[in-house]
Biotite code that builds the C-alpha atoms (Angstrom):
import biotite.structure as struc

atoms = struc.array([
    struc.Atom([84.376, 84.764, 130.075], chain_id="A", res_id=1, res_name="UNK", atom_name="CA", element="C"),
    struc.Atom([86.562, 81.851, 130.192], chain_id="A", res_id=2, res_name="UNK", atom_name="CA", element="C"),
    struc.Atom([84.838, 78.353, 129.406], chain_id="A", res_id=3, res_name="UNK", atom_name="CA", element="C"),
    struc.Atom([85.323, 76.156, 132.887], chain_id="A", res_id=4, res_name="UNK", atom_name="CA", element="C"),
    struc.Atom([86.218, 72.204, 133.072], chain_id="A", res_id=5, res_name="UNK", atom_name="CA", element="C"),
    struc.Atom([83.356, 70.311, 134.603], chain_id="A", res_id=6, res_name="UNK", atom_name="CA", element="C"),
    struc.Atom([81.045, 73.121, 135.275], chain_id="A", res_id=7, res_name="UNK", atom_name="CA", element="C"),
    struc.Atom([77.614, 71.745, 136.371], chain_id="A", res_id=8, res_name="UNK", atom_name="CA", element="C"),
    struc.Atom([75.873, 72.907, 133.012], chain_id="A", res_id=9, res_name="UNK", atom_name="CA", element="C"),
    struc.Atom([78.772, 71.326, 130.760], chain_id="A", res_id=10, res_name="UNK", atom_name="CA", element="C"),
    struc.Atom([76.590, 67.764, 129.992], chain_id="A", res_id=11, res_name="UNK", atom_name="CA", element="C"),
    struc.Atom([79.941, 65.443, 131.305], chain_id="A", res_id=12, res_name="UNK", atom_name="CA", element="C"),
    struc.Atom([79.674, 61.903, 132.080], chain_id="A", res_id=13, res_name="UNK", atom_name="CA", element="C"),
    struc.Atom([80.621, 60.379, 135.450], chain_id="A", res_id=14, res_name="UNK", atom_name="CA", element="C"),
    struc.Atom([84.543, 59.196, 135.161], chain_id="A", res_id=15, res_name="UNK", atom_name="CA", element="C"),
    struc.Atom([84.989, 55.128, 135.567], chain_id="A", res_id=16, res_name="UNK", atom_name="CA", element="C"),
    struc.Atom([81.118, 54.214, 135.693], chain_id="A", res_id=17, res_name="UNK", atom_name="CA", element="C"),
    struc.Atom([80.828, 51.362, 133.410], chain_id="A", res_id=18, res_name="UNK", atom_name="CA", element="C"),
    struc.Atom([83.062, 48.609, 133.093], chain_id="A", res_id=19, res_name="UNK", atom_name="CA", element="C"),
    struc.Atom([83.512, 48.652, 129.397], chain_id="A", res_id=20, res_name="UNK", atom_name="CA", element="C"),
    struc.Atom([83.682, 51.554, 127.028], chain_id="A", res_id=21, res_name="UNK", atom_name="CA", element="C"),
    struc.Atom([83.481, 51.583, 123.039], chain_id="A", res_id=22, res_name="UNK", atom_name="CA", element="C"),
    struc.Atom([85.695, 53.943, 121.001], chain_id="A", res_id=23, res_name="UNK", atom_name="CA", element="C"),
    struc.Atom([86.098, 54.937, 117.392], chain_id="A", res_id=24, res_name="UNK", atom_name="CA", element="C"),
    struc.Atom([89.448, 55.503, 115.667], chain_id="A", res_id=25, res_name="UNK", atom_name="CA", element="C"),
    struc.Atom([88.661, 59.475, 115.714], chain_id="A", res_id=26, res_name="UNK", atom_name="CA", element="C"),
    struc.Atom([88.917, 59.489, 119.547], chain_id="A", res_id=27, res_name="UNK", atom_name="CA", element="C"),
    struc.Atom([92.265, 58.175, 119.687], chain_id="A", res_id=28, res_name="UNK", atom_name="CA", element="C"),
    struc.Atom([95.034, 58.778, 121.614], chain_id="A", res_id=29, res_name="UNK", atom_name="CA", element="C"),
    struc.Atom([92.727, 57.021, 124.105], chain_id="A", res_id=30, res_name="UNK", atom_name="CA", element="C"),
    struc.Atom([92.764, 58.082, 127.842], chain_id="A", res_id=31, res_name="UNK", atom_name="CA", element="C"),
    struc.Atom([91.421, 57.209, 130.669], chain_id="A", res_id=32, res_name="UNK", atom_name="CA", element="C"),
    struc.Atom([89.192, 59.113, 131.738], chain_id="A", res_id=33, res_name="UNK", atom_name="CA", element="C"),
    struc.Atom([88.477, 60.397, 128.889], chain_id="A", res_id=34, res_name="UNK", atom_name="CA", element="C"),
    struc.Atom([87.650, 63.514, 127.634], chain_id="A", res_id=35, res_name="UNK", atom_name="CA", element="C"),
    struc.Atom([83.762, 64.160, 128.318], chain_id="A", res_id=36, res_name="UNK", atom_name="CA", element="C"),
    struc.Atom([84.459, 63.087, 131.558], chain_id="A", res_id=37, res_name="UNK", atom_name="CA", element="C"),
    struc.Atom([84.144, 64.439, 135.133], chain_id="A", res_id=38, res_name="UNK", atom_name="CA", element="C"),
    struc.Atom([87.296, 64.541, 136.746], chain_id="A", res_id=39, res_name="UNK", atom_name="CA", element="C"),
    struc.Atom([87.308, 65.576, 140.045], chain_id="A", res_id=40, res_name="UNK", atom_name="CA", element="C"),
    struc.Atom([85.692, 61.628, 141.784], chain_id="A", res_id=41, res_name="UNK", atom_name="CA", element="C"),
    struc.Atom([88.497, 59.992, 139.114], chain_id="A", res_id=42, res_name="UNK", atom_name="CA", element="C"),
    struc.Atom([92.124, 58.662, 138.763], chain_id="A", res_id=43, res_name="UNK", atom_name="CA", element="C"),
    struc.Atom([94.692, 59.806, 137.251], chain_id="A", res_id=44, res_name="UNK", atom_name="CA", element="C"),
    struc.Atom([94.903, 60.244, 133.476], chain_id="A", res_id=45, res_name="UNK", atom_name="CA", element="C"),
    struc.Atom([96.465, 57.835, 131.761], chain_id="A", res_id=46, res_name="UNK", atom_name="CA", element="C"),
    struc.Atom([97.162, 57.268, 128.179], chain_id="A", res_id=47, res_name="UNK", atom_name="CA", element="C"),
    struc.Atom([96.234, 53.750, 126.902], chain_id="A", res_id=48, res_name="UNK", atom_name="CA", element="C"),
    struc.Atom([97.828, 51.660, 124.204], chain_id="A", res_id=49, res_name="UNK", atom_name="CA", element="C"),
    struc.Atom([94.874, 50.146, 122.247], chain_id="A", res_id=50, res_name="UNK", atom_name="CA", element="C"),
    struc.Atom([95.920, 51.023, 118.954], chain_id="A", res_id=51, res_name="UNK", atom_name="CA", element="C"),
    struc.Atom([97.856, 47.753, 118.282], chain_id="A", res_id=52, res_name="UNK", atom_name="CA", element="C"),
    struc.Atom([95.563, 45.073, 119.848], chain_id="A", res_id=53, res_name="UNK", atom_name="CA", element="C"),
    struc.Atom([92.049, 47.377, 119.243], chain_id="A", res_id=54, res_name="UNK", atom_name="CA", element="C"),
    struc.Atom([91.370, 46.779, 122.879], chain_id="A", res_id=55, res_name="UNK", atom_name="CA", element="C"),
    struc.Atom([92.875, 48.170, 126.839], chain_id="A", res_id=56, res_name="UNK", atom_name="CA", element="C"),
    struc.Atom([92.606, 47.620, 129.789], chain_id="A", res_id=57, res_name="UNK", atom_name="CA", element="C"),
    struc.Atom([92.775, 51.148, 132.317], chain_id="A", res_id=58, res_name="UNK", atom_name="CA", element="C"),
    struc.Atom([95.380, 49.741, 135.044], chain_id="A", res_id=59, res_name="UNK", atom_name="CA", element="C"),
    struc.Atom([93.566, 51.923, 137.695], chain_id="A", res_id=60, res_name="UNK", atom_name="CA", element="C"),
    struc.Atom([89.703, 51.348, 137.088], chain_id="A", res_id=61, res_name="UNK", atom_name="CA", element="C"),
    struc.Atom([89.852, 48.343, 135.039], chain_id="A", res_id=62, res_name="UNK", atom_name="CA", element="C"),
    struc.Atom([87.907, 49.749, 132.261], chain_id="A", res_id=63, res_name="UNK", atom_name="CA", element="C"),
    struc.Atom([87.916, 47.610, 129.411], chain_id="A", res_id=64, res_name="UNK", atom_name="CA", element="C"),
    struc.Atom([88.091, 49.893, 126.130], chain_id="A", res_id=65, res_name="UNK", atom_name="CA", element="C"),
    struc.Atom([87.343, 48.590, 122.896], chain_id="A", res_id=66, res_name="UNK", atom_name="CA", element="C"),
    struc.Atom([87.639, 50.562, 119.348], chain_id="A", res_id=67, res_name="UNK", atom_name="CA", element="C"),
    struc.Atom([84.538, 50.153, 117.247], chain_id="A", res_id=68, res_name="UNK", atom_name="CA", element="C"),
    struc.Atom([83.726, 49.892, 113.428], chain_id="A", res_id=69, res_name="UNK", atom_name="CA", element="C"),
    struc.Atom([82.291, 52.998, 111.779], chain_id="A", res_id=70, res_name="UNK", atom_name="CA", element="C"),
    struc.Atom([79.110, 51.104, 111.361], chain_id="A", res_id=71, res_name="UNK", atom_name="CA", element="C"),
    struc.Atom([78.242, 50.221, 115.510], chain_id="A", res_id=72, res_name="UNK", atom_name="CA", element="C"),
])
């Protein structure tokens, strides 16, 4: 049987529920939402730039992403 996207019994987080997200190098390219998300009450996905600057901003939900150390 083919796995499904956002099932009820995948364990997915709600899509643009907290202002400000922290991200490790190993998750990038960033998008928002991101993977582990549900999709189906969100935006578009978008690819964000936060490579340079270590930080972005989601232009539709105003997330605030921020890439974390390996040691938070």
């Amino acid at each position: 049987m083919a796995v499904r996207v956002g099932t009820i019994d995948q364990k997915l987080i709600p899509a643009n529920a907290q202002n400000k997200y922290g991200v490790r190098a190993r998750e990038l390219p960033l998008s928002c939402p991101m993977p582990g998300m549900y999709l189906w009450n969100s935006h578009p996905k978008v690819y964000l730039p936060i490579e340079a600057t270590g930080e972005a901003k989601c232009p539709y939900c105003g997330a605030l992403y921020e890439i974390l150390s390996d040691d938070e």
